[in-house]
C-alpha positions as CSV (number, residue, x, y, z in Angstrom):
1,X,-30.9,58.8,14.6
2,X,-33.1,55.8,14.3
3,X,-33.1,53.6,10.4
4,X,-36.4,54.8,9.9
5,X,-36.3,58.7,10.7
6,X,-33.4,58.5,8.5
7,X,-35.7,57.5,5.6
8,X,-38.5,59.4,6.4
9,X,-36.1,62.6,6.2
10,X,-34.6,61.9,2.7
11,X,-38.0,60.9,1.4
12,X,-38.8,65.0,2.5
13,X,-35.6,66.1,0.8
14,X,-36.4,64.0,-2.7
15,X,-40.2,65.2,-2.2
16,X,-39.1,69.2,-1.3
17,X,-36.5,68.7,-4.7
18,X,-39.4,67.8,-7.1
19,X,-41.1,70.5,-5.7
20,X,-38.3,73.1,-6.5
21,X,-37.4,72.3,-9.9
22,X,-41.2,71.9,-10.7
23,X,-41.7,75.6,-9.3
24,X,-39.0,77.0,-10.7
25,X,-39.8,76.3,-14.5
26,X,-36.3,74.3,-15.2
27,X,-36.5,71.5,-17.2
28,X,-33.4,69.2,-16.9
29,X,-33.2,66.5,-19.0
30,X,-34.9,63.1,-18.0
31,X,-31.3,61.0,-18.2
32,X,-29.6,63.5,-16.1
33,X,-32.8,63.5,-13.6
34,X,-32.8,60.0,-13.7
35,X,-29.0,59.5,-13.1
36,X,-29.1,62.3,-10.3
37,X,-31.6,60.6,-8.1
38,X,-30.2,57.2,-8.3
39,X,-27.2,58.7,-6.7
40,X,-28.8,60.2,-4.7
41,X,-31.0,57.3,-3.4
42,X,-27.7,55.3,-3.6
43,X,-25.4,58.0,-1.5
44,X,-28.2,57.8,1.3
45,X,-29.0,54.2,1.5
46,X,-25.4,53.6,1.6
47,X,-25.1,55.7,4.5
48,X,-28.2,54.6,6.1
49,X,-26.5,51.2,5.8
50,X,-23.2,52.2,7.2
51,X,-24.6,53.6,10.2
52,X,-26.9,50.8,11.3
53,X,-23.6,48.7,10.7
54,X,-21.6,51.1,13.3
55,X,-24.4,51.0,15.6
56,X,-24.6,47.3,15.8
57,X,-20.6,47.0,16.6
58,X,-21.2,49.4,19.0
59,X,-24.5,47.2,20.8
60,X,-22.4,44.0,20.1
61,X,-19.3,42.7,21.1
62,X,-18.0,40.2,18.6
63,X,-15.1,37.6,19.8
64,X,-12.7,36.5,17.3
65,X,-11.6,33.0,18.2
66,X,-8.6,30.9,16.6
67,X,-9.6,27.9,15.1
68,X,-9.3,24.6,17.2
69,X,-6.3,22.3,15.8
70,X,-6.6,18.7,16.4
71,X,-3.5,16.9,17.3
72,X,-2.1,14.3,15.2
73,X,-2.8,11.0,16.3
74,X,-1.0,7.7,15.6
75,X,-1.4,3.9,16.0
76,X,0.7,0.7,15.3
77,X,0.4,-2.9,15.9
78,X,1.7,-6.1,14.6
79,X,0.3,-8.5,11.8
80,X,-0.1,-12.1,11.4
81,X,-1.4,-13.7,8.4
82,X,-0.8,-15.5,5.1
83,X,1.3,-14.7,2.3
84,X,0.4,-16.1,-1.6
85,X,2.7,-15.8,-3.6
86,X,2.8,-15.9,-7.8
87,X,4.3,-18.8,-8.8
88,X,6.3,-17.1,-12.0
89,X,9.6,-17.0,-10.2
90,X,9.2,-20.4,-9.1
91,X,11.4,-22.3,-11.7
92,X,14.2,-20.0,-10.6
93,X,14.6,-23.4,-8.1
94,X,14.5,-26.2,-10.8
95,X,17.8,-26.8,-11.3
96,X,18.6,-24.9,-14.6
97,X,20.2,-21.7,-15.3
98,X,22.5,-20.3,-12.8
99,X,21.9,-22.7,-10.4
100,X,22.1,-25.6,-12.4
101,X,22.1,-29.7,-11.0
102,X,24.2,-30.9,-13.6
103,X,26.8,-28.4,-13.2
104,X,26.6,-29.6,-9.3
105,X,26.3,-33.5,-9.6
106,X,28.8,-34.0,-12.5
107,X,31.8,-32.0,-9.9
108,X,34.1,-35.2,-9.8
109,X,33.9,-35.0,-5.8
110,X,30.5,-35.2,-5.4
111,X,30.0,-37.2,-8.2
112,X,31.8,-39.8,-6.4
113,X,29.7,-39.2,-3.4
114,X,26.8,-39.6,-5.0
115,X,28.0,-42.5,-6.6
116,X,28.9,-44.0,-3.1
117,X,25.6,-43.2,-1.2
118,X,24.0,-44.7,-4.5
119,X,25.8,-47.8,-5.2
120,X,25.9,-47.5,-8.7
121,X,26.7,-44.9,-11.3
122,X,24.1,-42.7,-12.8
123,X,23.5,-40.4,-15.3
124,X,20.8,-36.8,-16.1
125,X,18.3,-39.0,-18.7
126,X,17.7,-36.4,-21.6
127,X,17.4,-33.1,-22.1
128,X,16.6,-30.6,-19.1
129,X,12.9,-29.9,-19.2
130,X,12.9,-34.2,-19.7
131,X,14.2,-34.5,-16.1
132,X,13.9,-30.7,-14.3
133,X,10.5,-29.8,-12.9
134,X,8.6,-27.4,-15.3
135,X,6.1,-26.2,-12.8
136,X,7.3,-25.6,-9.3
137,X,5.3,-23.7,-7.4
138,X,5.4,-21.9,-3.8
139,X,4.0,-22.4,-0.5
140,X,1.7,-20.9,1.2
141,X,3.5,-18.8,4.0
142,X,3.2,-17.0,6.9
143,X,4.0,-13.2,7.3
144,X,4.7,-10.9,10.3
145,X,5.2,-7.4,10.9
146,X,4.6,-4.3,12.1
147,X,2.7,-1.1,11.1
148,X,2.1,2.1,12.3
149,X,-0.8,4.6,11.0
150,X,-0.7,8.5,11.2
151,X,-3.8,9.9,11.3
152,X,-6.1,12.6,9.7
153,X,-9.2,12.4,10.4
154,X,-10.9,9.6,9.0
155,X,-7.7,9.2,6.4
156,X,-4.4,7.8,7.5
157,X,-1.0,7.3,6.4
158,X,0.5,4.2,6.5
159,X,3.3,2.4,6.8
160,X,3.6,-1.6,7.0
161,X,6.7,-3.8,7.2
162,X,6.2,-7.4,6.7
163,X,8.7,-10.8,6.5
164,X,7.7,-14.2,4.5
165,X,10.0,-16.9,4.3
166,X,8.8,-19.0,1.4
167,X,9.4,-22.4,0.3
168,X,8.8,-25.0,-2.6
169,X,9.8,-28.5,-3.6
170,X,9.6,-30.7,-6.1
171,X,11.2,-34.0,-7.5
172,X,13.6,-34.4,-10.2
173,X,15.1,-37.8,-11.8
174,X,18.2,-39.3,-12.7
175,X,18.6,-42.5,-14.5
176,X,20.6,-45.2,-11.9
177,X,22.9,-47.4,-14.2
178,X,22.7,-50.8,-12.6
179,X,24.0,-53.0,-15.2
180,X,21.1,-55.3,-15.1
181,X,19.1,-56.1,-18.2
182,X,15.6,-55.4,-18.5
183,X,15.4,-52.5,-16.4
184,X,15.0,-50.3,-19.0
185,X,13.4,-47.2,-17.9
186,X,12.3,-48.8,-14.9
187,X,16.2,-47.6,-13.7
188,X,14.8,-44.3,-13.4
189,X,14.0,-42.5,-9.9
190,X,13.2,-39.4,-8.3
191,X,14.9,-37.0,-5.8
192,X,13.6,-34.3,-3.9
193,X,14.7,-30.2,-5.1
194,X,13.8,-27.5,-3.0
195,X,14.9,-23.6,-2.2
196,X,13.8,-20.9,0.2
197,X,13.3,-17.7,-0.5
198,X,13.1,-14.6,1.9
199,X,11.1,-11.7,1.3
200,X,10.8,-8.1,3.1
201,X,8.1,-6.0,1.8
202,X,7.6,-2.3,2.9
203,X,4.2,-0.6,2.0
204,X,3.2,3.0,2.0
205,X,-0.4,4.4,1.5
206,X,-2.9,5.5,2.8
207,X,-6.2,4.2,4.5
208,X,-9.9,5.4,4.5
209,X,-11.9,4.3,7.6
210,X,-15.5,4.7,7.5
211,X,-16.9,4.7,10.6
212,X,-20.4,3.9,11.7
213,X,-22.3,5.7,14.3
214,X,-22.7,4.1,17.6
215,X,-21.0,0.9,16.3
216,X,-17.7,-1.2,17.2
217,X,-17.0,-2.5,13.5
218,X,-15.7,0.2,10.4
219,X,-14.9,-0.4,7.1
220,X,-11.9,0.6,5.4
221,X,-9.5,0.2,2.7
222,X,-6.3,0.8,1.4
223,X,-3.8,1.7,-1.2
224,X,-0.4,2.9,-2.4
225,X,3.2,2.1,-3.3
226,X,5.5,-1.1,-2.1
227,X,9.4,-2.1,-2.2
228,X,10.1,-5.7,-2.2
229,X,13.8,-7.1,-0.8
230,X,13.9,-10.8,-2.3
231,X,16.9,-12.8,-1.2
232,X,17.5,-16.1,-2.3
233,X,18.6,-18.5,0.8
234,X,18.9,-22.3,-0.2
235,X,18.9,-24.2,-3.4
236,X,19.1,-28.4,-2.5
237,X,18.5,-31.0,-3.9
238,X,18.1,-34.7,-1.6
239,X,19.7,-38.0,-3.0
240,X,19.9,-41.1,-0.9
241,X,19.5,-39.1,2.1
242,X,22.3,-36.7,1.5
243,X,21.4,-33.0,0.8
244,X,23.5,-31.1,-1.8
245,X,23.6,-27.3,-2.7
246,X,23.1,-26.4,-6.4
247,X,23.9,-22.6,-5.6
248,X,26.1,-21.2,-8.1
249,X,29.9,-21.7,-6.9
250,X,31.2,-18.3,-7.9
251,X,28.3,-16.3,-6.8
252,X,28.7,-18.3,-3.1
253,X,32.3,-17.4,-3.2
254,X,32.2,-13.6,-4.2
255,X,28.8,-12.6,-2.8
256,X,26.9,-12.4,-6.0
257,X,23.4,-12.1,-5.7
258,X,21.2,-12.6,-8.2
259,X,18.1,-11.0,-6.2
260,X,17.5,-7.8,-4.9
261,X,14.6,-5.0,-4.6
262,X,11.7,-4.6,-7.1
263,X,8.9,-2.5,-6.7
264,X,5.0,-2.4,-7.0
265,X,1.5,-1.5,-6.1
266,X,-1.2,-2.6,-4.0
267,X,-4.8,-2.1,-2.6
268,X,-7.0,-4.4,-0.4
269,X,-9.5,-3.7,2.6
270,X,-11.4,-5.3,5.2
271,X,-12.9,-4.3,9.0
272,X,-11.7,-3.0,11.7
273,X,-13.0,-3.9,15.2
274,X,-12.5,-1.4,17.8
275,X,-11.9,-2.7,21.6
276,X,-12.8,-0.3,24.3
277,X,-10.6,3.3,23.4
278,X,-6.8,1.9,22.9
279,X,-7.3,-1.6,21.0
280,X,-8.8,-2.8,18.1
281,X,-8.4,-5.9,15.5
282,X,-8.5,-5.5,11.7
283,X,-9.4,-8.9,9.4
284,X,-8.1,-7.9,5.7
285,X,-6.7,-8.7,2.6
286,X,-4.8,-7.4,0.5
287,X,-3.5,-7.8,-3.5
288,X,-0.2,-6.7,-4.8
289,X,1.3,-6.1,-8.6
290,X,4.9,-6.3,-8.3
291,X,8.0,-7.9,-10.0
292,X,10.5,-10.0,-7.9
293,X,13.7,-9.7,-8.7
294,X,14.8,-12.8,-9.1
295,X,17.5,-14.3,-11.7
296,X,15.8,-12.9,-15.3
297,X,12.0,-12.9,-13.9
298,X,11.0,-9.5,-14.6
299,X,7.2,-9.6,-15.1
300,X,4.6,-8.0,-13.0
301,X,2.0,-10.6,-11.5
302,X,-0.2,-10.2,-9.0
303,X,0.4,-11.3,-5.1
304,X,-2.1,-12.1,-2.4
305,X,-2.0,-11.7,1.1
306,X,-4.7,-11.9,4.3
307,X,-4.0,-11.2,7.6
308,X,-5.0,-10.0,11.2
309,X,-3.6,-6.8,12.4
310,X,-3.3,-6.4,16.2
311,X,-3.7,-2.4,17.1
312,X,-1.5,-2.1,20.4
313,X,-2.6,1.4,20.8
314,X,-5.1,3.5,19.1
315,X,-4.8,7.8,18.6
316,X,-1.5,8.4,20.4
317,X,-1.4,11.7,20.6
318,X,1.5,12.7,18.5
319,X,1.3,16.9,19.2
320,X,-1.3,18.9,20.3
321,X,-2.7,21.8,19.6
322,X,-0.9,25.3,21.1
């Protein structure tokens, strides 16, 4: 039976009802009247409904299809850049604490070698910060690494390995004892200190690329969690052409190290420039908040870095869908 027969024939029913109890002199009470023939209506417009519903399955044939996974996809590369880093760890170099000059120069033996190369005895003129540079500050340096990106969509893990070597120097003075008069502090002169310092920094985080239509150039950036290896690897100072190691004795000896892993934050961002399907180039930049540890430097301070990242491949397909 077609929808609208089926309405037309309980309209008759509802009509032929009133008619009844009209006839028949019964007077039910309006609430129950009213509650009879809303079930009523309800019961059949509910079945009305049910049977168009079975009477569409059975004209239409409805196919259920599993959803389409996408397959993970991965990329890495390699990155070249620049590496800035705070110069709050820097005095660690200047001579004093653990690796301290005077301890070094005042050893009888290469006392007496200095004393040679010299020509003269000499002494430290004053107190440390008199004759030990206060401010020492890094290089510049350059980092490489690898990286490699998961990806979700437009989101991405990521996971980036990168080695510095930095290096700093500055110039220190001892007092040369001559024995001639007048040369009052015109006997004093300057040597060269340096150190090197090697850093291994793992990031992990995740990346938001937002691509343009019909372009070759996206947006992105980047955030999340880094570990930081320092390890110290010279301490020298330079005196008439000779160099000399100021690194503590008994920490050379017994394989004391007074570095090690710290650990901080970062975000940064740039562009990346896609070539053809499988290559692309990033230009970015990066800050990070991290402690070195290094000695008793335990602050947090901020670190910069810029760099190139070379994509060697782009959505490797990691697993597909079943």
């Amino acid at each position: 039976m077609k929808p609208n027969e089926q309405v037309r024939n309980n309209n008759q029913i509802l009509s032929d009802l009133l008619i009844w109890i009209k006839a028949s002199s019964i007077r039910p009470e309006p609430g129950l009247l009213i509650i009879f023939l809303t079930l009523f209506i309800i019961y059949n417009c509910g079945a009305s409904n049910h049977k168009n519903f079975e009477e569409e399955n059975n004209d239409t044939l409805t196919v259920i299809s599993e959803p389409v996974r996408e397959p993970l996809r991965y990329s890495y590369g390699i990155n070249l850049g620049g590496y800035f880093a705070n110069h709050a760890t820097a005095n660690y170099y200047n001579g004093s604490g653990r690796n301290s000059l005077e301890a070094t120069i005042t050893r009888q033996h290469t006392y007496n070698r200095i004393r040679e190369s010299l020509g003269y005895d000499f002494e430290l003129p004053g107190e440390p910060h008199q004759y030990l540079p206060q401010n020492m500050r890094y290089n510049s340096s350059m980092l490489v690494g690898v990286f490699g990106n998961l990806h979700f969509n437009s989101i991405s893990l990521l996971v980036d390995f990168n080695y510095v070597s930095l290096r700093l120097q500055d110039q220190f003075m001892l007092r040369i004892l001559t024995g001639e008069p007048g040369l009052i502090g015109h006997d004093l002169r300057r040597f060269s200190i340096q150190g090197t310092e090697e850093r291994m920094d793992i990031k992990v985080g995740l990346q938001q690329i937002f691509s343009l239509e019909d372009r070759q150039v996206h947006p992105y950036i980047e955030a999340g969690f880094n570990m930081i290896n320092t390890r110290v690897k010279e301490n020298r100072v330079e005196i008439a052409g000779i160099s000399y190691s100021i690194l503590n004795l008994t920490d050379t000896r017994y394989g004391f190290r007074d570095d090690g892993i710290s650990f901080g934050v970062y975000g940064g961002g740039g562009v990346r420039m896609d070539v053809g399907e499988s290559y692309a180039v990033v230009v970015g930049g990066l800050a990070n908040y991290a402690n070195i540890n290094l000695g008793d430097y335990d602050s947090f301070n901020l670190h910069f870095s810029i760099f190139i990242r070379l994509y060697l491949t782009m959505g490797g397909e990691l697993s597909g869908a079943d």
